[in-house]
ZADO-1210 file (C-alpha; in nm, 4 decimals, padded with zeros to 6 digits):
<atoms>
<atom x="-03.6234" y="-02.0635" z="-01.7238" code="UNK" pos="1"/>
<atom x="-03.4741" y="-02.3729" z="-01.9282" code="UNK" pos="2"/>
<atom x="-03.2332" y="-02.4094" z="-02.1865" code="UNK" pos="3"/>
<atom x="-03.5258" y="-02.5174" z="-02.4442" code="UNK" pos="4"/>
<atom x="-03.7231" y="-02.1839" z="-02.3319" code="UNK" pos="5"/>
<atom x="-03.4253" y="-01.9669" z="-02.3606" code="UNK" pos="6"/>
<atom x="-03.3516" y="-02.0523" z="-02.6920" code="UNK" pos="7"/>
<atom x="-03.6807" y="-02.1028" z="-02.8300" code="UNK" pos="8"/>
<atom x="-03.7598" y="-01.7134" z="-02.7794" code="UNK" pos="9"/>
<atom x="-03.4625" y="-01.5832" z="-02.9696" code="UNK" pos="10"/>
<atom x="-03.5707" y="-01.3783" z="-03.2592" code="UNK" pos="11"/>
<atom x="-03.2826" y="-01.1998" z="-03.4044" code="UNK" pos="12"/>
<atom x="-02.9702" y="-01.4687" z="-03.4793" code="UNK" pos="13"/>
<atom x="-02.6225" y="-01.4493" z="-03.5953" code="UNK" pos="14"/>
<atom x="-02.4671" y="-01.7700" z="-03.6929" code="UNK" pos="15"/>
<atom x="-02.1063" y="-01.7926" z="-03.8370" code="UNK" pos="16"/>
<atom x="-01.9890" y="-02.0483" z="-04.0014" code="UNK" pos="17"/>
<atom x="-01.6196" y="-02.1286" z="-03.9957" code="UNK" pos="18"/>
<atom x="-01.3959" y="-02.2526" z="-04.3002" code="UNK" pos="19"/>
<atom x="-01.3871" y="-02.6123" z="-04.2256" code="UNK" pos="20"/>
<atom x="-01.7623" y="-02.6109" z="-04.2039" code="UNK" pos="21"/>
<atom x="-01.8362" y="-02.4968" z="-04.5548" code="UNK" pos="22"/>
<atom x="-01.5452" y="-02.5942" z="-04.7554" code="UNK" pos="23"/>
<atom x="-01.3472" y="-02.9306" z="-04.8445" code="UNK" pos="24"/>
<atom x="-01.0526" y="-02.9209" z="-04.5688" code="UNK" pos="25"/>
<atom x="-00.8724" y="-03.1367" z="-04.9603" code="UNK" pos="26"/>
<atom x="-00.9316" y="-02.8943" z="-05.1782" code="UNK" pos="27"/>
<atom x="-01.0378" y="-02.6066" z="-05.0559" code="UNK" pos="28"/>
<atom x="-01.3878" y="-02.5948" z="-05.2859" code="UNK" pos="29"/>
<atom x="-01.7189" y="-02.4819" z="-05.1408" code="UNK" pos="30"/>
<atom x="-01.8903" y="-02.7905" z="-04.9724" code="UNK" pos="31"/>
<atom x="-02.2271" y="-02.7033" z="-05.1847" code="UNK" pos="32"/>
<atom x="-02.3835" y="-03.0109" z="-05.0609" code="UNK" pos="33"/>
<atom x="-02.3455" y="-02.8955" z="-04.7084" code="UNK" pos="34"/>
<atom x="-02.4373" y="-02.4999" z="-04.7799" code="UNK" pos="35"/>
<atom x="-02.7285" y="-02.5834" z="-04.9199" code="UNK" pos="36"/>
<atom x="-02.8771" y="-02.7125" z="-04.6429" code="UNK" pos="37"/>
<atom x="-02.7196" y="-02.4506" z="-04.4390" code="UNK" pos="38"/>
<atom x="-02.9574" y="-02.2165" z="-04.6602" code="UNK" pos="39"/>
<atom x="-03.2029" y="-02.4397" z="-04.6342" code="UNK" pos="40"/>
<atom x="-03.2013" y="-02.3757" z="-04.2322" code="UNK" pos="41"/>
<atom x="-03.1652" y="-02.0617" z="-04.2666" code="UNK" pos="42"/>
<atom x="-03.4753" y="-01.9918" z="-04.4853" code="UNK" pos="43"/>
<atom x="-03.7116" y="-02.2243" z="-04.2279" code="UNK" pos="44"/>
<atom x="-03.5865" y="-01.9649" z="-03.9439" code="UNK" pos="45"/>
<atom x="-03.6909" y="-01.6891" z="-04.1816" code="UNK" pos="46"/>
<atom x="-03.9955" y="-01.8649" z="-04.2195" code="UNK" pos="47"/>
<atom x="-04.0272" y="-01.8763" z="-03.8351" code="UNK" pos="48"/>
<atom x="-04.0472" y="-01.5096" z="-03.8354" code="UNK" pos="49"/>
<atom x="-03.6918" y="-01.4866" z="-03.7263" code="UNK" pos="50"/>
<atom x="-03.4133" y="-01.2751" z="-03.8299" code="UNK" pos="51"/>
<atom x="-03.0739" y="-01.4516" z="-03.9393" code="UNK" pos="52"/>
<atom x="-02.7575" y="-01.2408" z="-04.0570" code="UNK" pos="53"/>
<atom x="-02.4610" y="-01.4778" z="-04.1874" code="UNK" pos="54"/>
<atom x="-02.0881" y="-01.4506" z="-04.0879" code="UNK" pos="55"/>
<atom x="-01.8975" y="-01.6229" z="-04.2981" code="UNK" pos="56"/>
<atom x="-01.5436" y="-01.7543" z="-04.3604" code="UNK" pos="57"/>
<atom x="-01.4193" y="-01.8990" z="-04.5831" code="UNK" pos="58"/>
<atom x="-01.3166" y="-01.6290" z="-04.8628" code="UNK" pos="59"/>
<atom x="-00.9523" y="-01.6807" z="-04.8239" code="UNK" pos="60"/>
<atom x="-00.9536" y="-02.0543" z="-04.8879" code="UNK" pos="61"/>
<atom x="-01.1811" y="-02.0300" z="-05.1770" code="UNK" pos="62"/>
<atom x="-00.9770" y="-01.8115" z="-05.3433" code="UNK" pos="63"/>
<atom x="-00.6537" y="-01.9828" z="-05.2968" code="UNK" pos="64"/>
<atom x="-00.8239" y="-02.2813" z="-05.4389" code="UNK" pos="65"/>
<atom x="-00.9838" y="-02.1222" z="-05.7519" code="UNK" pos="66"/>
<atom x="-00.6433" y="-01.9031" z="-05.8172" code="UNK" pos="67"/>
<atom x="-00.4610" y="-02.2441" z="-05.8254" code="UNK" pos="68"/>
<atom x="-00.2693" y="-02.1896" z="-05.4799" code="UNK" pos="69"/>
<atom x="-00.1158" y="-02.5342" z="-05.3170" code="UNK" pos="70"/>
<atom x="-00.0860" y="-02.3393" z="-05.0015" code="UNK" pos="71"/>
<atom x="-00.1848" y="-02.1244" z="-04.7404" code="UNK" pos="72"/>
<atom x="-00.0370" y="-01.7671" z="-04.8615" code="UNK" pos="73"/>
<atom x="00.2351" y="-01.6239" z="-04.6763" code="UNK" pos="74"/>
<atom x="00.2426" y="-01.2783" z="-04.7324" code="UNK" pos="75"/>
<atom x="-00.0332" y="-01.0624" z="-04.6517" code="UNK" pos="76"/>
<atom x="-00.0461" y="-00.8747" z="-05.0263" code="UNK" pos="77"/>
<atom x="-00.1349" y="-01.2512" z="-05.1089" code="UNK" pos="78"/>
<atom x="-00.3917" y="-01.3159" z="-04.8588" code="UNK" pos="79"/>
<atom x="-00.5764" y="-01.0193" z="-04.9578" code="UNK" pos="80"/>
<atom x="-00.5671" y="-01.1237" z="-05.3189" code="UNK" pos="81"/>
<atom x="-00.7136" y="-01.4493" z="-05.2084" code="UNK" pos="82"/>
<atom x="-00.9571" y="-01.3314" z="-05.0382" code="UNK" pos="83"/>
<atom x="-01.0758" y="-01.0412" z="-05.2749" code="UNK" pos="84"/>
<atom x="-01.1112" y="-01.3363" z="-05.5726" code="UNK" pos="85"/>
<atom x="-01.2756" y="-01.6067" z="-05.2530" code="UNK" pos="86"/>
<atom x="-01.5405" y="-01.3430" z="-05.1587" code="UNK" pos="87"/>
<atom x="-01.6728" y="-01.2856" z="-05.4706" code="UNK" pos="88"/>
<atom x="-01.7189" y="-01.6545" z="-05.6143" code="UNK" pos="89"/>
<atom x="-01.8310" y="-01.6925" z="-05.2590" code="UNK" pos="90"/>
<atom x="-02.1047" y="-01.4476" z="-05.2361" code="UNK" pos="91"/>
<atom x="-02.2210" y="-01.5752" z="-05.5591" code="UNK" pos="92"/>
<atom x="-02.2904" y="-01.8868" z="-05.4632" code="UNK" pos="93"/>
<atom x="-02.4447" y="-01.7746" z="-05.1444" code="UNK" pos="94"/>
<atom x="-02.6583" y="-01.5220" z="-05.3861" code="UNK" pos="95"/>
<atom x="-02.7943" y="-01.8012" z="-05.5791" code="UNK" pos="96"/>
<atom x="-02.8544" y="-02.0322" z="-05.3062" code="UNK" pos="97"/>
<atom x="-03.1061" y="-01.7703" z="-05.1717" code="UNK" pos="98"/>
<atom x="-03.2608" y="-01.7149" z="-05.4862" code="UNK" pos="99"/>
<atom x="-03.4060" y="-02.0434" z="-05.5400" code="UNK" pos="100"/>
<atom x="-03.6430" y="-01.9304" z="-05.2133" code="UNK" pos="101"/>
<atom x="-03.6380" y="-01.5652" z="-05.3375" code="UNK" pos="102"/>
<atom x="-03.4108" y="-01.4277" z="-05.0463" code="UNK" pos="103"/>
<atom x="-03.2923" y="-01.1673" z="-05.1026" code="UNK" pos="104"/>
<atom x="-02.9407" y="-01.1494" z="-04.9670" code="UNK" pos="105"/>
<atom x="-02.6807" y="-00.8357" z="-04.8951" code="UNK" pos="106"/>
<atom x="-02.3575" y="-00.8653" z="-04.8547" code="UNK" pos="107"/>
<atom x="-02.1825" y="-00.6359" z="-04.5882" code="UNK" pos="108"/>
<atom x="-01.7889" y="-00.6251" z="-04.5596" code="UNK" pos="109"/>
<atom x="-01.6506" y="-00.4821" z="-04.2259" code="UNK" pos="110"/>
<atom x="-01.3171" y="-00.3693" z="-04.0293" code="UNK" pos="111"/>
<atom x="-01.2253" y="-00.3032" z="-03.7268" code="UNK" pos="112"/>
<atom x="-01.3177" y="00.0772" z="-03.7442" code="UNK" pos="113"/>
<atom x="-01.6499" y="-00.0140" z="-03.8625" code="UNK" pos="114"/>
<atom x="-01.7366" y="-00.1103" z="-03.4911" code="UNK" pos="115"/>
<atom x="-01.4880" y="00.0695" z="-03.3221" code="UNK" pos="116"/>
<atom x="-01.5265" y="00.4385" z="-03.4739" code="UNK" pos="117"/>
<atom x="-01.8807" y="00.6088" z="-03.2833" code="UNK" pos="118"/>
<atom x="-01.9638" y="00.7505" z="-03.6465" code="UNK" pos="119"/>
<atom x="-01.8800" y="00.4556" z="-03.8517" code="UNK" pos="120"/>
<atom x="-02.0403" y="00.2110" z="-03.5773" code="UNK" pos="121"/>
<atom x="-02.4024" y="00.4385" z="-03.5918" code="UNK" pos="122"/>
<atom x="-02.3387" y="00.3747" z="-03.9534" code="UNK" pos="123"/>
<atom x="-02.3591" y="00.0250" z="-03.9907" code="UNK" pos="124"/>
<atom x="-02.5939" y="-00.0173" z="-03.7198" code="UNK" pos="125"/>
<atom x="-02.8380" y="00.1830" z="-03.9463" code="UNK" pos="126"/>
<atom x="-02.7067" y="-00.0346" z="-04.2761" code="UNK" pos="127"/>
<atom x="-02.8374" y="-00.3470" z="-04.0594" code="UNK" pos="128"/>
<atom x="-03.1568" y="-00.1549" z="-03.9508" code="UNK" pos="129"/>
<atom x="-03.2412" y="-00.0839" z="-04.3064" code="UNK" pos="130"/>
<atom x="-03.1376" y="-00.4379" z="-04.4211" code="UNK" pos="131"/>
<atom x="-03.3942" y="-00.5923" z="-04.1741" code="UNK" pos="132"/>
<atom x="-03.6702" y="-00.3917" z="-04.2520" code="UNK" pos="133"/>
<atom x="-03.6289" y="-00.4703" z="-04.5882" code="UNK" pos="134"/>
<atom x="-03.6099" y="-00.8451" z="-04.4759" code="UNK" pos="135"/>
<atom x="-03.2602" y="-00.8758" z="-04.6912" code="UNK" pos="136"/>
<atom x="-03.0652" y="-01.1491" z="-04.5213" code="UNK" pos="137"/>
<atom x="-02.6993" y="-00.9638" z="-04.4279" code="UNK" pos="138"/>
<atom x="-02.3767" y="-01.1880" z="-04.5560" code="UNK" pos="139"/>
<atom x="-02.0939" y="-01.0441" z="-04.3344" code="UNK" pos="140"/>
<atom x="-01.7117" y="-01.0899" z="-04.3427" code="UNK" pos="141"/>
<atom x="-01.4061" y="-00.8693" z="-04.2759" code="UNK" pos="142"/>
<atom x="-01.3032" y="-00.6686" z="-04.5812" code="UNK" pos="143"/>
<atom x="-00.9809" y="-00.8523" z="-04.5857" code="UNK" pos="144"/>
<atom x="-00.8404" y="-00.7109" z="-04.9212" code="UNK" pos="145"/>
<atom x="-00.8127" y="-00.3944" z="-04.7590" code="UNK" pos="146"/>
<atom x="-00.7952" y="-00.4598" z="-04.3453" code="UNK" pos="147"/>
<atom x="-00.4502" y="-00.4088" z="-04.2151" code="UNK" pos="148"/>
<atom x="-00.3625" y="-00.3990" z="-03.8789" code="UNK" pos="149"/>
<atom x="-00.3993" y="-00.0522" z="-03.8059" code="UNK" pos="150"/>
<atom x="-00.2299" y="00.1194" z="-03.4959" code="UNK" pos="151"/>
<atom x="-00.5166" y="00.3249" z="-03.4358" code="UNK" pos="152"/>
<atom x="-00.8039" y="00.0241" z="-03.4703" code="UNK" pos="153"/>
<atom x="-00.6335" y="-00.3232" z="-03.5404" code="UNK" pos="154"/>
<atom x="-00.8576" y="-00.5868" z="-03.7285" code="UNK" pos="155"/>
<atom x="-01.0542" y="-00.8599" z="-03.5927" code="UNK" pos="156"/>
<atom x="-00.8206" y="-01.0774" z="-03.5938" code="UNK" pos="157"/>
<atom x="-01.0785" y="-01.3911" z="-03.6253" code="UNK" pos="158"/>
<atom x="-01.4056" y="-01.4373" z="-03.7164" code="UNK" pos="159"/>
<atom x="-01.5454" y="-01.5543" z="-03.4065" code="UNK" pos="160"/>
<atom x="-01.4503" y="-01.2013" z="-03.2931" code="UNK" pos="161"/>
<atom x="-01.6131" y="-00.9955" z="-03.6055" code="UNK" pos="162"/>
<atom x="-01.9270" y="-01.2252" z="-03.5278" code="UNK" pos="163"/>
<atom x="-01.9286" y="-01.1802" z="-03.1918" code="UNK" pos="164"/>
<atom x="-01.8627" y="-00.7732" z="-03.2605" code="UNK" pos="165"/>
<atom x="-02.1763" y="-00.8138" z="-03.5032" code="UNK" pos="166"/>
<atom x="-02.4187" y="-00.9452" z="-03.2601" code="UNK" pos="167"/>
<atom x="-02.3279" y="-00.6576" z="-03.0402" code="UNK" pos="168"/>
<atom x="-02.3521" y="-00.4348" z="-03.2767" code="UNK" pos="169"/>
<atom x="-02.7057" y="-00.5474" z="-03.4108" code="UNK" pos="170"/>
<atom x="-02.8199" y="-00.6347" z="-03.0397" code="UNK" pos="171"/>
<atom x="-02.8788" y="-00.9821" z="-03.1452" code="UNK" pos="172"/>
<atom x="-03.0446" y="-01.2337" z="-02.8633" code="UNK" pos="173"/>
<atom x="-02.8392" y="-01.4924" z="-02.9874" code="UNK" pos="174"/>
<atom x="-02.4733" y="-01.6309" z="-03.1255" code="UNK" pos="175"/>
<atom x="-02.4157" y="-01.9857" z="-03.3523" code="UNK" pos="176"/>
<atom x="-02.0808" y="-02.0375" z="-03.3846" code="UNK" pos="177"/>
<atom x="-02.0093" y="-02.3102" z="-03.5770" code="UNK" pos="178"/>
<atom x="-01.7134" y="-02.4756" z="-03.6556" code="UNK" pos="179"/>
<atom x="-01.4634" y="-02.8216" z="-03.5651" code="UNK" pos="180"/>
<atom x="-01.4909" y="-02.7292" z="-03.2069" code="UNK" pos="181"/>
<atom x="-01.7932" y="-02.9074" z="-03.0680" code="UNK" pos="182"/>
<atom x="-01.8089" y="-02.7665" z="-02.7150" code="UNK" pos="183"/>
<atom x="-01.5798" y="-02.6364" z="-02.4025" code="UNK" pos="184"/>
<atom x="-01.4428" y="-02.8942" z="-02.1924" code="UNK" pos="185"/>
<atom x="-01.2870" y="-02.8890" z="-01.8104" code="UNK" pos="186"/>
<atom x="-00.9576" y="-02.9884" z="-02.0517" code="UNK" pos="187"/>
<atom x="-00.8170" y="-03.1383" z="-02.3632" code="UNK" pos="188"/>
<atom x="-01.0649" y="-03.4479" z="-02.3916" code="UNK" pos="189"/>
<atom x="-00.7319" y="-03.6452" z="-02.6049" code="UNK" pos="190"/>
<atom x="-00.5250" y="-03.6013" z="-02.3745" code="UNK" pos="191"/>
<atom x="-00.7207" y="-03.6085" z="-02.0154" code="UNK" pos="192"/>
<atom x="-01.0053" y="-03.9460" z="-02.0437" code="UNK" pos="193"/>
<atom x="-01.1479" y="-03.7181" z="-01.7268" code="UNK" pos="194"/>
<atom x="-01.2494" y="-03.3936" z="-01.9199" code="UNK" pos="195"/>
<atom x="-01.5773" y="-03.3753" z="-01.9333" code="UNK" pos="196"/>
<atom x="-01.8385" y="-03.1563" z="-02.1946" code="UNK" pos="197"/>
<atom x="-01.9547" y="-02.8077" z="-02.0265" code="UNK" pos="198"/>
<atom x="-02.3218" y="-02.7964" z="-02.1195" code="UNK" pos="199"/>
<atom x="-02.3990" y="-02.4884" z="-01.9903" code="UNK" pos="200"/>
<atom x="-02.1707" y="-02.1590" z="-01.8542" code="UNK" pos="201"/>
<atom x="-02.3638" y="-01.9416" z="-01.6214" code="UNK" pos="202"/>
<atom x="-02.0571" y="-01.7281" z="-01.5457" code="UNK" pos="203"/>
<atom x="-01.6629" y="-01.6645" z="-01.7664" code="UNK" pos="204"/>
<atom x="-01.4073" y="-01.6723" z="-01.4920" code="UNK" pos="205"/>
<atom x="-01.0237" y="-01.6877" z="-01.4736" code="UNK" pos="206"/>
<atom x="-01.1069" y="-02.0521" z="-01.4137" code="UNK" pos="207"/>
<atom x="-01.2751" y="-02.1064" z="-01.7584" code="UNK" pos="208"/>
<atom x="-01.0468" y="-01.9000" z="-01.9432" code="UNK" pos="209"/>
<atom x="-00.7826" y="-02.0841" z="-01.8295" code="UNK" pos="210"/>
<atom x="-00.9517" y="-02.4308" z="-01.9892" code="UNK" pos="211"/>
<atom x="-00.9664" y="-02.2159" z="-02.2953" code="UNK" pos="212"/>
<atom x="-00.6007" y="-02.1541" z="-02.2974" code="UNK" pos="213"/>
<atom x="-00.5417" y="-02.5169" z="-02.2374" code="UNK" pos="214"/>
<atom x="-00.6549" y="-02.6176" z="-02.5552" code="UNK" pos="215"/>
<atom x="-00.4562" y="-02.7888" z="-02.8075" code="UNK" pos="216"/>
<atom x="-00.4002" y="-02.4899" z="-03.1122" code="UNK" pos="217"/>
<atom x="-00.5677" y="-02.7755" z="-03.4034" code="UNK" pos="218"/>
<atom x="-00.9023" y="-02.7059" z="-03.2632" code="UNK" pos="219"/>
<atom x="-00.9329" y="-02.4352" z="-03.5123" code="UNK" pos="220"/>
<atom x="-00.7898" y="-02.1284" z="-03.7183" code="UNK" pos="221"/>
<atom x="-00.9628" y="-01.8748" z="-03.4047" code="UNK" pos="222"/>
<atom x="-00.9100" y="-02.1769" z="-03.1479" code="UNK" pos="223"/>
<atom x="-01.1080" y="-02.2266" z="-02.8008" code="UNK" pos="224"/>
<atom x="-00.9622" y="-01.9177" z="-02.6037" code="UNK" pos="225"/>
<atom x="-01.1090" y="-01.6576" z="-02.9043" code="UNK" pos="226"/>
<atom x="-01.4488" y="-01.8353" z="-02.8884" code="UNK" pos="227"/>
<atom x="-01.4543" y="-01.7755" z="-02.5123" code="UNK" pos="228"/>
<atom x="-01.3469" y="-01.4403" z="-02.5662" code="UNK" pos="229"/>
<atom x="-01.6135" y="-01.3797" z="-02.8134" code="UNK" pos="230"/>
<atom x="-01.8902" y="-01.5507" z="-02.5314" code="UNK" pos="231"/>
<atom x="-01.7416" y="-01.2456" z="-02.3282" code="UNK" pos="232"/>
<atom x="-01.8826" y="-00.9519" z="-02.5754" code="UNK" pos="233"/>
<atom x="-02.1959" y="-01.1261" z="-02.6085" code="UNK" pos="234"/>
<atom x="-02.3144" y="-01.2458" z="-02.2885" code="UNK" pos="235"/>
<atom x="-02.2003" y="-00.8983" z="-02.2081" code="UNK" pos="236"/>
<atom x="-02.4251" y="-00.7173" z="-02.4109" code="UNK" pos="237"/>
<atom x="-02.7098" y="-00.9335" z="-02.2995" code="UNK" pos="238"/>
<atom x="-02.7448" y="-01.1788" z="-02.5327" code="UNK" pos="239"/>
<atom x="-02.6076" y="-01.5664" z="-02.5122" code="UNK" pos="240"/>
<atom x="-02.4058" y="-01.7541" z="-02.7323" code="UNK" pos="241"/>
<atom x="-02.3650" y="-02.1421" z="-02.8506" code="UNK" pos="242"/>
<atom x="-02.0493" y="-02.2951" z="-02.9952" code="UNK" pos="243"/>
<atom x="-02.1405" y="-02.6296" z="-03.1755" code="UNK" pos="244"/>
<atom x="-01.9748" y="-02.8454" z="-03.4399" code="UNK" pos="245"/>
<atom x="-02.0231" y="-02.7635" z="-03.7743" code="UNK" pos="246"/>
<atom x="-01.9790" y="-03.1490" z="-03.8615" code="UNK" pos="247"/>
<atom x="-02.3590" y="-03.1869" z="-03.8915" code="UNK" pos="248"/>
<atom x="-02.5067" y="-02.8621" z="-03.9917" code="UNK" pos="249"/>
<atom x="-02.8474" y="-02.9156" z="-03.9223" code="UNK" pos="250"/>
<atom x="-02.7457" y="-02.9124" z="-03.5227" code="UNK" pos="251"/>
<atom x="-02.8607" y="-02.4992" z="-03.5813" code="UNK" pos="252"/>
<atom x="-03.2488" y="-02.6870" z="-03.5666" code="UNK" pos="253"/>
<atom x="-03.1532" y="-02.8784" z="-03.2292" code="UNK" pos="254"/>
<atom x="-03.0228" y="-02.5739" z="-03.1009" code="UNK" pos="255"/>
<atom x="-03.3104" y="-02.4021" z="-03.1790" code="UNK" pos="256"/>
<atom x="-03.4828" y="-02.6128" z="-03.0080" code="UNK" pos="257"/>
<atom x="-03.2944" y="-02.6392" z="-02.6822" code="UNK" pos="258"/>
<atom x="-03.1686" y="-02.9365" z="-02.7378" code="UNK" pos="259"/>
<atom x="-02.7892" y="-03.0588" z="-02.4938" code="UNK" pos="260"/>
<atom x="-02.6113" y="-02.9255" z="-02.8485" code="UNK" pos="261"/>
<atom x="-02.2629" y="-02.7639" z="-02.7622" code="UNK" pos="262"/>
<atom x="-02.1767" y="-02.5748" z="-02.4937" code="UNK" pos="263"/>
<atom x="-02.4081" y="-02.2051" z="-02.4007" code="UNK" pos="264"/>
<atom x="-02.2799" y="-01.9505" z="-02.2573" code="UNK" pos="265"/>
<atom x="-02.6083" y="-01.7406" z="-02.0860" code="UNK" pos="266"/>
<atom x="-02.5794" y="-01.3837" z="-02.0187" code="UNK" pos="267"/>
<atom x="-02.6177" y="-01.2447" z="-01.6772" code="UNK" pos="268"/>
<atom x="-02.9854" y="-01.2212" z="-01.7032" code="UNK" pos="269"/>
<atom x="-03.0713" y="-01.5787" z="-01.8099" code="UNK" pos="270"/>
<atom x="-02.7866" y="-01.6867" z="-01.5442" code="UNK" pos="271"/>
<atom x="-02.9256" y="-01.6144" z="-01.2855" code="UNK" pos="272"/>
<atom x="-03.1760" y="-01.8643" z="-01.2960" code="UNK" pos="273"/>
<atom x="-02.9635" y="-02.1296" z="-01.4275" code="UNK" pos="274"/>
<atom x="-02.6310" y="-02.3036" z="-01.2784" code="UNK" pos="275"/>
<atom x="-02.3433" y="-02.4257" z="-01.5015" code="UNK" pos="276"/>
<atom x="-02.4023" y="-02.7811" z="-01.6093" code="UNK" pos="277"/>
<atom x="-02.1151" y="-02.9976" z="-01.7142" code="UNK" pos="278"/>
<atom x="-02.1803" y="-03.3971" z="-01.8627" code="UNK" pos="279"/>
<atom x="-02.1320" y="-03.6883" z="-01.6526" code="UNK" pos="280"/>
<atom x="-01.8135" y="-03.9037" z="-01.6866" code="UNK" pos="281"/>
<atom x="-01.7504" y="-04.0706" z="-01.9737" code="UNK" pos="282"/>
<atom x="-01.9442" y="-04.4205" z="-01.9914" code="UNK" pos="283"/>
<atom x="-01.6133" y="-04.6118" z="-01.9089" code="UNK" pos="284"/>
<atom x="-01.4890" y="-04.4124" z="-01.5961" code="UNK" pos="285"/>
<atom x="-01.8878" y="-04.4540" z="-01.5074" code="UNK" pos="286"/>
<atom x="-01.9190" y="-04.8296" z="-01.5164" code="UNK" pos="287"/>
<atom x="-01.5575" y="-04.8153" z="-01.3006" code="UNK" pos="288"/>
<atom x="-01.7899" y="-04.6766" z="-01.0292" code="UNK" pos="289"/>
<atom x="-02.0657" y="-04.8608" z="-01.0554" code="UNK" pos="290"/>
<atom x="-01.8643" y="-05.1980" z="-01.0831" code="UNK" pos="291"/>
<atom x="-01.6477" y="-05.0503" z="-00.7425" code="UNK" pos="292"/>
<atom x="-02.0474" y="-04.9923" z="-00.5968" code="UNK" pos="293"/>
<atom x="-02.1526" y="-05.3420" z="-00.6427" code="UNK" pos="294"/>
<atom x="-01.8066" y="-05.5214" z="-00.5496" code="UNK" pos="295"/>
<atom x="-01.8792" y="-05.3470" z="-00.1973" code="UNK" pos="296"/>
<atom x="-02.2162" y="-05.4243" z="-00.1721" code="UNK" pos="297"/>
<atom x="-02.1338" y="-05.7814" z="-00.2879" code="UNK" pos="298"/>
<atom x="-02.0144" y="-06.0066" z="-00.0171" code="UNK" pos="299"/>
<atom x="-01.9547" y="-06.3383" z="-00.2570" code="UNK" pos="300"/>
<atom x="-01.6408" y="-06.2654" z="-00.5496" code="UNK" pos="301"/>
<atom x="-01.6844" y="-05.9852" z="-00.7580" code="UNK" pos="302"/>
<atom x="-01.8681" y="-06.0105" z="-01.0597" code="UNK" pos="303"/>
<atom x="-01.6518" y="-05.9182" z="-01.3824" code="UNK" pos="304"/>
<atom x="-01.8075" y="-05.7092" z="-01.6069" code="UNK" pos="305"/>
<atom x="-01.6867" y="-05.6694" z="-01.9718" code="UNK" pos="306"/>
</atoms>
């Protein structure tokens, strides 16, 4: 089984979008341009006969902006104001977006316990059940005016964690993450010209996690090694996951389609059939070797080539 037919089959999707993919990284404002199409997407999957449910960020930097903020907040009593003002002017926008296709649209605020607790996890697995049915399209984020980091349950820490914790919960078949990481690489691509793109991760070793570590911190708020560890709870629960730029939103279609878009992370079922894949060299370390190919196969002067 190929990547196109893997990915063609899913039915039930989470995608998450991170901060810097619907917001200005200036100002802090909703990018409306760019969540409109994300809507847009999201609709023509619906129309597919597919299921979507949302994960979205963003809440905290919305709010700072609209509240006036020229900062990041530093305590967490202001954090949680910002993001109790951010999600609402958020979901409203999100709420109107879907109207103009008459979606109907829910929105669904978790913490840790939520998953964690048996009785509040059969909970909100039924929530989601009922939501489908009733083909409402689920807007999730962690309820962070009121998450704390509890000694019994801790919070998620990150949304590529919640999301990941969502797809489990909902046995999704598949996981979008998208944000300003485009992909996993064998290392740092700006500092080693050798890294090259991992297409495709059949299996999460010590090895990989390890790459994950290696990553510079500026990749992102969750950062490489939380994405990995989010790959980990899905492809563990049988489902597979894709982490993808959020640059160009309408990559969700290629992906879709099973298009080379990002790096995917199989579960143990589809990887079985399937070996990693990583991209060749880069084109200049490439024409190195060919040029060192012909200069030996050449017995007149080698032939420059610029």
């Amino acid at each position: 089984m190929d990547r196109k037919e893997i990915l063609r089959q899913k039915k039930r999707i989470v995608i998450k979008v991170g901060t810097t993919t619907i917001t200005y990284e200036e100002t802090g404002n909703i990018n409306l341009e760019k969540l409109e199409k994300f809507v847009r997407i999201l609709i023509n999957l619906r129309n597919k006969g597919k299921e979507v449910i949302v994960v979205s960020s963003g809440a905290v930097g919305v709010g700072r902006a609209a509240l006036g903020l020229d900062k990041r907040p530093d305590t967490e009593a202001a954090k949680q104001a910002c993001a109790a003002v951010g999600q609402a002017r958020l979901m409203m926008i999100y709420e109107k977006l879907f109207n103009e296709y008459s979606q109907l649209t829910a929105q669904v605020l978790l913490t840790k316990e939520s998953v964690t607790n048996e009785e509040c996890r059969k909970n909100a697995k039924r929530t989601f059940d009922e939501l489908f049915r009733m083909n409402v399209v689920p807007i999730v984020n962690e309820n962070d005016a009121i998450s704390v980091d509890e000694l019994a349950y801790g919070n998620f820490g990150d949304n590529d964690t919640l999301a990941a914790n969502v797809a489990e919960l909902v046995k999704a078949d598949l996981l979008i993450l998208m944000s300003d990481i485009e992909g996993l690489y064998t290392d740092d691509p700006r500092q080693n010209p050798h890294a090259r793109f991992i297409h495709t991760v059949v299996k999460i070793d010590e090895k990989l996690e390890n790459m994950a570590k290696g990553s510079s911190s500026d990749f992102g708020t969750g950062g490489m090694s939380t994405k990995v560890n989010a790959a980990k709870i899905v492809t563990g629960s049988g489902a597979d996951m894709v982490i993808a730029s959020g640059d160009n939103i309408y990559a969700i279609n290629d992906i879709m389609a099973g298009k080379k878009i990002g790096t995917l992370f199989l579960s143990r079922e589809h990887g079985k059939a399937v070996e990693d894949e990583l991209s060749p060299e880069r084109p200049q370390f490439r024409r190195k070797s060919k040029k060192a190919r012909k200069a030996e196969n050449q017995s007149g002067p080698e032939i420059k080539d610029f």
